[in-house]
C-alpha positions, 0 to 999 in steps of 0.5 A: 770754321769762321762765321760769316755775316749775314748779307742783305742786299737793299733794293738801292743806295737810296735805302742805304744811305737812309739806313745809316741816317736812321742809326745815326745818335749820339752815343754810337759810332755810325759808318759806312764802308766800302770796297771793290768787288771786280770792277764794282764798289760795295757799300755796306753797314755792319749791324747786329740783328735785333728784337726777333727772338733766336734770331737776337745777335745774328751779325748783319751786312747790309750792303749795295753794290754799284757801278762807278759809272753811276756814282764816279765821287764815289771812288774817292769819297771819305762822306756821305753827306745827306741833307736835313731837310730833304732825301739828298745825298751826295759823296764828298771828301770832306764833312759839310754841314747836313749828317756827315757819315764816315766811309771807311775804305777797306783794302780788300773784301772781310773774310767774315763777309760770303762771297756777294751776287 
């Protein structure tokens, strides 16, 4: 039997983004990856569950699900670049200045990753 993750679905890209922000330091790799579902795009971190007690170490997929019509850079994107001095995004193919978070684009959906709503 293969283990699965955990998926946890945010309430918006918004908190995604904001999420990766947060894990962003110097010492660890911070990435957000994608791929398409049908005719949608997940967006997701992959974490470890930490500080609950037998809970400590349970793989974590936080993810977004969304429609291309509502973010179309998306698609093509490689960042997403998030302002430091307010709560803006935006998807661009090139790093600019601001926290530049790599999007990893993934051929298909994980076989570790459950089947998303």
């Amino acid at each position: 039997m293969e283990e699965k993750v955990l998926p946890v679905k945010v309430n918006s890209i918004n908190d995604l983004v904001r999420l990766a922000v947060s894990t962003v330091t110097p010492q660890a790799l911070t990435y957000i990856v994608k791929f398409r579902v049908k005719e949608k795009i997940v967006i997701g971190i992959l974490g470890v569950f930490r500080d609950y007690y037998k809970f400590y170490g349970l793989p974590l997929f936080y993810y977004y699900i969304v429609d291309p019509t509502e973010h179309p850079t998306l698609s093509e994107a490689n960042y997403v670049v998030v302002s430091t001095g307010e709560e803006r995004f935006e998807f661009t193919k090139q790093p600019k200045p601001g926290v530049s978070i790599p999007i990893i684009a993934l051929s298909e959906k994980p076989s570790f990753i459950p089947d998303l709503e």
